[in-house]
C-alpha positions in Angstrom: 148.7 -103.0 62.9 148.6 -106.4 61.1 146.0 -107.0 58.7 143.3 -110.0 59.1 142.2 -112.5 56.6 139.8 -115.4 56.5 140.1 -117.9 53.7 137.4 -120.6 53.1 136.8 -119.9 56.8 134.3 -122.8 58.0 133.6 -124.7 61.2 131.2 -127.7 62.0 130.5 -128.4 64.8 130.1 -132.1 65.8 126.5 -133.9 64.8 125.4 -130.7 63.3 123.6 -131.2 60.1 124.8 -127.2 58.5 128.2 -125.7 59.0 128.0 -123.0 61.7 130.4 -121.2 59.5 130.7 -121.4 55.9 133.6 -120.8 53.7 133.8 -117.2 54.6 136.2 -115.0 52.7 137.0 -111.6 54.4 139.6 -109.2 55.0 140.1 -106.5 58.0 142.5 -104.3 57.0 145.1 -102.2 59.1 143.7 -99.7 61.4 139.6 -100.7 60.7 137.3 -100.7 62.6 135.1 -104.2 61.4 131.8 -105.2 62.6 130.7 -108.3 61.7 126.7 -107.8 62.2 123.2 -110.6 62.1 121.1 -112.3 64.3 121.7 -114.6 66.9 122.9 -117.7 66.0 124.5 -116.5 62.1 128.3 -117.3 63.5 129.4 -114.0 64.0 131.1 -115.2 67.8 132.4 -118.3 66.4 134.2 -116.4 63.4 135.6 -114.1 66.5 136.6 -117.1 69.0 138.6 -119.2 65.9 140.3 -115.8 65.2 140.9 -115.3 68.4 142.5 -119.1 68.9 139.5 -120.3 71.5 138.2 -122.4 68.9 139.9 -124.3 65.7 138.5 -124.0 62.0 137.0 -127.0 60.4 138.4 -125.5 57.3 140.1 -123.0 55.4 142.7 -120.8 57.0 143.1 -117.6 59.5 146.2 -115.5 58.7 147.2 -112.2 60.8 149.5 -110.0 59.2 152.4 -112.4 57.6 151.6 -115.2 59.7 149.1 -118.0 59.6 147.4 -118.8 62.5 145.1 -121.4 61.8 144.9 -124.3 58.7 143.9 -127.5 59.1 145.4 -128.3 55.5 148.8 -127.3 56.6 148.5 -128.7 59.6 148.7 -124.9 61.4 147.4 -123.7 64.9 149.1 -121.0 66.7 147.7 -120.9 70.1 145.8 -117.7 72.0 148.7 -116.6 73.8 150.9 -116.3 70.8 148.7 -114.3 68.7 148.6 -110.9 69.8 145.3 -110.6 70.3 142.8 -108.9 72.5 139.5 -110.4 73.5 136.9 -108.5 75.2 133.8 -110.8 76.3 130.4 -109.5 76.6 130.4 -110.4 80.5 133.6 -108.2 80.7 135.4 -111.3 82.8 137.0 -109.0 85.5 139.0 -110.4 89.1 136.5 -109.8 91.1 138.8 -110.0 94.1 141.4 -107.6 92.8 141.6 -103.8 92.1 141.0 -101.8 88.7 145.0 -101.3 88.6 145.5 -104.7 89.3 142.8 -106.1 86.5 144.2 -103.5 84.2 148.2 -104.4 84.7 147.5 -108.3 85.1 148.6 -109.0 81.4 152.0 -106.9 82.1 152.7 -108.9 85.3 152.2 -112.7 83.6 154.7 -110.9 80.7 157.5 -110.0 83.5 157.3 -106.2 82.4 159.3 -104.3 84.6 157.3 -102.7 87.6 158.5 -98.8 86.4 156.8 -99.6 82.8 154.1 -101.4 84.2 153.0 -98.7 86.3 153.6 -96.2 83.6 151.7 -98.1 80.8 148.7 -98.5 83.4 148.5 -95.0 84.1 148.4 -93.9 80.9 145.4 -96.2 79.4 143.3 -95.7 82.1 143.8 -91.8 81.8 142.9 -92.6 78.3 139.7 -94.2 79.5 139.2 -91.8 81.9 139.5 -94.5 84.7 142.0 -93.1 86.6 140.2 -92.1 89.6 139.0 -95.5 90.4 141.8 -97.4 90.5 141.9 -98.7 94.2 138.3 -99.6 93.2 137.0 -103.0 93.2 134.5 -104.2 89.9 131.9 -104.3 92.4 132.0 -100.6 93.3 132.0 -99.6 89.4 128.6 -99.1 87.2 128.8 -101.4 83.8 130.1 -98.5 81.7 133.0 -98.1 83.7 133.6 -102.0 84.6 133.3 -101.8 80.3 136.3 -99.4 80.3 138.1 -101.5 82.5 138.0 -104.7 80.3 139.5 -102.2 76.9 142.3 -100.9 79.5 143.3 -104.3 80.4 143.8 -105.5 76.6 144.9 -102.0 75.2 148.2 -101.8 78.0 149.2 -105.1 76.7 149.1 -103.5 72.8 147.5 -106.3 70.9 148.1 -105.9 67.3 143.9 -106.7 67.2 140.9 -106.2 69.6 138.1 -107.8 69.5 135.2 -106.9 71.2 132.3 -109.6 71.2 128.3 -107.6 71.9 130.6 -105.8 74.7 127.5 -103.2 75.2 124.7 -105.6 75.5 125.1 -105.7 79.1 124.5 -101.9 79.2 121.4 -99.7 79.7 120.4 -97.5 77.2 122.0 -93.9 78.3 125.3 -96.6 79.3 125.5 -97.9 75.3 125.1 -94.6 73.9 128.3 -93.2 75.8 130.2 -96.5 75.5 129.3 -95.6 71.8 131.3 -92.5 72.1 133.6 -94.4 74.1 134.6 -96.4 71.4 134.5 -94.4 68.6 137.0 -92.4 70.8 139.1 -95.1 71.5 139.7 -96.4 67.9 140.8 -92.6 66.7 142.8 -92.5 69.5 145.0 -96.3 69.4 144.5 -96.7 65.8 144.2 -100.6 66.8 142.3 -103.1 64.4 138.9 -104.4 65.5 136.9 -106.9 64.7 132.9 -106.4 66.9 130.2 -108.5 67.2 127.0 -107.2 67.3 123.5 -107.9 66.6 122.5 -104.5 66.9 122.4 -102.8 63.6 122.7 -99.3 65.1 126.0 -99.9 67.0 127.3 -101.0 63.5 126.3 -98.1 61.7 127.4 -95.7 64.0 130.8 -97.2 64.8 132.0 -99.7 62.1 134.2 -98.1 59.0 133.3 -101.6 57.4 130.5 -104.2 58.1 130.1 -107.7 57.4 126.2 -108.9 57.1 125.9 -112.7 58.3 122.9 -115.1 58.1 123.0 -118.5 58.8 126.6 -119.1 58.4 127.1 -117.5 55.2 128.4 -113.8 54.2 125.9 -111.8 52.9 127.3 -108.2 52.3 131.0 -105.9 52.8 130.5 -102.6 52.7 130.8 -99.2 54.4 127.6 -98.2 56.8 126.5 -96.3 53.2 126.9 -98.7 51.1 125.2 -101.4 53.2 122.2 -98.8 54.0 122.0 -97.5 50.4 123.0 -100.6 48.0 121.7 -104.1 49.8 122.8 -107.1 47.8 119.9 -109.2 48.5 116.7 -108.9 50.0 118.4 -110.5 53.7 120.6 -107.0 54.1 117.4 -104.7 52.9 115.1 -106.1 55.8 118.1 -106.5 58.4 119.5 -103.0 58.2 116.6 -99.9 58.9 114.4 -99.2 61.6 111.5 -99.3 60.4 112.5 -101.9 58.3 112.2 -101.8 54.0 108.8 -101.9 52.8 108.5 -104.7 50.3 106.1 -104.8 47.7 105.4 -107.4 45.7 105.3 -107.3 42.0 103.4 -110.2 40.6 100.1 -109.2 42.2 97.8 -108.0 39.5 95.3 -106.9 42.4 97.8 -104.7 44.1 97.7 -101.0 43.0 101.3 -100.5 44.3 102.7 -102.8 41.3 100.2 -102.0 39.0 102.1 -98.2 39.3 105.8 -99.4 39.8 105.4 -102.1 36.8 103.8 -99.3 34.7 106.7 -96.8 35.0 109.6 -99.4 34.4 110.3 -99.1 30.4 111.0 -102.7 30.0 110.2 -105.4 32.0 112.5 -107.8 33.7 112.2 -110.9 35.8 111.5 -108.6 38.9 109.8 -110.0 41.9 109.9 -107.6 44.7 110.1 -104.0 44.8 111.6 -102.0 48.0 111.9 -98.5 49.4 112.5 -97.5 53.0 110.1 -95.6 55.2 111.8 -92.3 54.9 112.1 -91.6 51.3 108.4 -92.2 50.5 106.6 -88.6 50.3 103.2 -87.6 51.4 101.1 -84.9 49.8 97.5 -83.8 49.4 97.5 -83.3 46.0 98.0 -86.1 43.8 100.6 -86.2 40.8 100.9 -88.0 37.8 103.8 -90.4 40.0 101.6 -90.9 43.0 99.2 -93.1 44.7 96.3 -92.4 47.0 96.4 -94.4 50.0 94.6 -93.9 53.4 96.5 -93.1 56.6 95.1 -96.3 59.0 97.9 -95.1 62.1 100.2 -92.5 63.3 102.8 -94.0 65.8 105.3 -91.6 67.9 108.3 -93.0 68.8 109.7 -90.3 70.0 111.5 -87.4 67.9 110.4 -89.2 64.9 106.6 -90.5 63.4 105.5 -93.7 61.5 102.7 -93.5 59.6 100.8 -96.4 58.3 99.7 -96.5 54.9 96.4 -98.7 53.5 94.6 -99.3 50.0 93.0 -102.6 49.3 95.8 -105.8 50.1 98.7 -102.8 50.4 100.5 -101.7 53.2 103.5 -99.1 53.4 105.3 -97.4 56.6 106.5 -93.4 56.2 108.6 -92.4 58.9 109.7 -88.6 59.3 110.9 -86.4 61.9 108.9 -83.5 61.1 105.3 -83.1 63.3 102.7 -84.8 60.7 100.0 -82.9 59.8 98.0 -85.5 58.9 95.0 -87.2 61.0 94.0 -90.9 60.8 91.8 -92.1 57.8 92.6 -89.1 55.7 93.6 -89.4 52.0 97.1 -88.7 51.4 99.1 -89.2 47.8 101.9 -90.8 47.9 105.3 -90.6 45.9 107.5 -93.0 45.4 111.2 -91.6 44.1 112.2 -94.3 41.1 116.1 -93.1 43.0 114.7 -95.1 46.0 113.2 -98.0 44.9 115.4 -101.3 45.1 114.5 -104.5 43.2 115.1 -108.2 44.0 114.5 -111.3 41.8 112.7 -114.4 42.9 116.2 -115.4 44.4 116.3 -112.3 46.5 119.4 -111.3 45.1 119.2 -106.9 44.2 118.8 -105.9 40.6 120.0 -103.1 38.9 118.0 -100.9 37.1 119.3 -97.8 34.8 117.5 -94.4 35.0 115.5 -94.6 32.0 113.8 -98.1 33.0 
């Protein structure tokens, strides 16, 4: 499978004051599976549609494998058709008038592939995709997850050299995104195709994506594995994005606040810190204190379901705990809590992450 790269990627669209995309620089390699993750509106789609061919870059250049696909320098746009490429939509865009066999073979038939392989090819991705028994079906008569199955078989039998799925499972219910999860994870081990996915939802990208790519308004924020991204944010963009519930943030330049008062007095030597983080999970509860803790009052206890946040006050502060284990806690009690120096993550004024070494 060819490998993808994006040069000084940008695109601006007409009258628009900010590029949509800016001069992003990334690389999918062979056989990975990429999500490029944000909010609405960061350019994740338009990044798929230009590598896709629907739309043209403003600037830089789009190369698959060997060849280069789009440049505006060089003068260089190789259309859809030509590139090999697979393009799942989030509305699944299925012949509503024509069978799951015939959806599923009608990029052999506009290729002139002989009707013994054609049949044979169909057969065998829709087995894959455990589709088989509906394919004298019409998309009507199929639930989403399956009509979703359909859509993959239809670009897998044609064997792009890259799929790319744009926010394919936010059409789905719940129970329907958690198997086409598993659907998907299933499908990459299996094909071994390239893919580039487009989601919003940071939990589809952790659970499916070898590699992410973080967006925010245009720019690239972070590349990284699931860990990595979870683990090591670069700024203070990827630590709030990515965690549910998100990082608690406590600010260090508030003389008032007992939090920074303790995390200021166990750093060795002060740096231009500005904001301290630590995600809900990692803080520890007990009802003894200890010389690293700090007594805060429990305000809430939310279920969510198989897991418990706990809402933490004292004075201006406020921290969330999350845990899976039954609290044994009640509301307005005193707890102590610890904060591991392993888990705390510090940004400047900039937002950008800051390294600290054990002994600071």
């Amino acid at each position: 499978m060819p490998v993808i790269t994006l040069h000084n990627l940008t695109k601006t669209w007409p009258g628009a004051a900010q590029p949509a995309v800016d001069a992003i620089n990334l690389t999918v390699n062979d056989g990975e599976f990429m999500c490029l993750l944000g909010p609405s509106g960061c350019g994740k789609t338009t990044i798929l549609r230009m590598i896709a061919g629907i739309e043209h870059a403003s600037g830089g250049e789009i190369s698959i494998g060997d060849t280069l696909m789009d440049s505006v320098a060089r003068a260089t746009f190789v259309p859809p058709e030509q590139r090999r490429v697979g393009l799942v939509f989030q509305s699944y865009a299925l012949w509503p008038h024509m069978t799951v066999e015939q959806n599923v073979d009608f990029g052999l038939r506009l290729q002139k592939v002989p009707a013994a392989e054609r049949i044979a090819r169909c057969l065998d991705v829709m087995e894959k995709l455990r589709i088989a028994g509906y394919a004298s079906r019409y998309p009507a008569q199929l639930s989403g997850g399956q009509q979703q199955r359909v859509a993959l078989a239809r670009m897998l039998v044609v064997n792009p050299g890259v799929l790319l799925l744009d926010e394919p499972l936010s059409n789905l219910d719940a129970t329907l995104r958690l198997e086409m999860r598993a659907e998907l994870r299933r499908l990459h081990e299996t094909f071994g195709t390239t893919i580039v996915f487009v989601s919003h939802d940071q939990w589809e990208a952790m659970t499916l994506a070898t590699r992410i790519a973080v967006m925010s308004a245009g720019h690239l924020q972070q590349v990284g594995t699931p860990d990595e991204i979870y683990a090591r944010p670069a700024n203070r963009f990827v630590a709030e994005f990515i965690g549910t519930p998100k990082l608690n943030m406590i600010p260090l330049d508030q003389p008032a606040s007992a939090l920074a008062t303790h995390i200021q007095q166990r750093l060795s030597r002060p740096k231009a810190l500005h904001i301290c983080g630590i995600r809900p999970e990692e803080i520890a509860l007990s009802a003894q204190p200890h010389s690293d803790s700090v007594p805060m009052i429990i305000d809430n206890i939310i279920p969510t379901g198989g897991s418990w946040v706990i809402e933490l006050v004292s004075g201006g502060d406020r921290l969330f705990h999350s845990t899976q284990l039954r609290p044994r806690w009640q509301a307005n009690q005193q707890v102590h809590c610890l904060l591991p120096h392993a888990s705390l993550h510090f940004f400047n004024q900039q937002g950008q992450r800051q390294e600290l070494c054990a002994s600071e």
